[in-house]
Residue, then its C-alpha position, 0 to 999 in steps of 0.5 A: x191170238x192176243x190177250x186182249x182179243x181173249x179177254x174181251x167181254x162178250x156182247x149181244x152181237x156174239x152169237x152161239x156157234x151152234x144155234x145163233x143165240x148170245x153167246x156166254x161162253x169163249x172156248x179158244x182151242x189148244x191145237x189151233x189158237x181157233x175160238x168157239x162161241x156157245x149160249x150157255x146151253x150148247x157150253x154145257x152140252x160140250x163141256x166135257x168134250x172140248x174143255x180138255x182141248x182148250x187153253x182157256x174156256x171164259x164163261x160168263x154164264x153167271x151174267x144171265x142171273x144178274x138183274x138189270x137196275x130199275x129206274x124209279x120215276 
């Protein structure tokens, strides 16, 4: 896998693994270079699990408390 696949910013067509939600969470395994999506939910339900086996875990969690820009008319 490239730096540049790994680094890229997670966008409303990546879906969680799990349930199909947006995903916020890239876990790229150690064993296998294979990558795993998560919502912010199921992440946090595998953390302590999979965190161990990975060799980057790129949240992006924080992104869900950002508000969007109003716009005045």
């Amino acid at each position: 896998m490239t730096t540049a696949v790994a680094d890229r910013t997670l966008n409303a067509l990546d879906r969680c693994d799990r349930c199909g939600a947006q995903a916020y969470v890239r876990v790229v395994l150690e064993s296998s270079g294979g990558e795993l999506l998560f919502c912010g939910h199921h992440a946090r339900a595998v953390e302590a699990t999979l965190r161990p086996l990975t060799s980057d875990w790129h949240d992006e969690t924080a992104r869900l408390q950002e508000k969007e820009p109003v716009l005045a008319d």
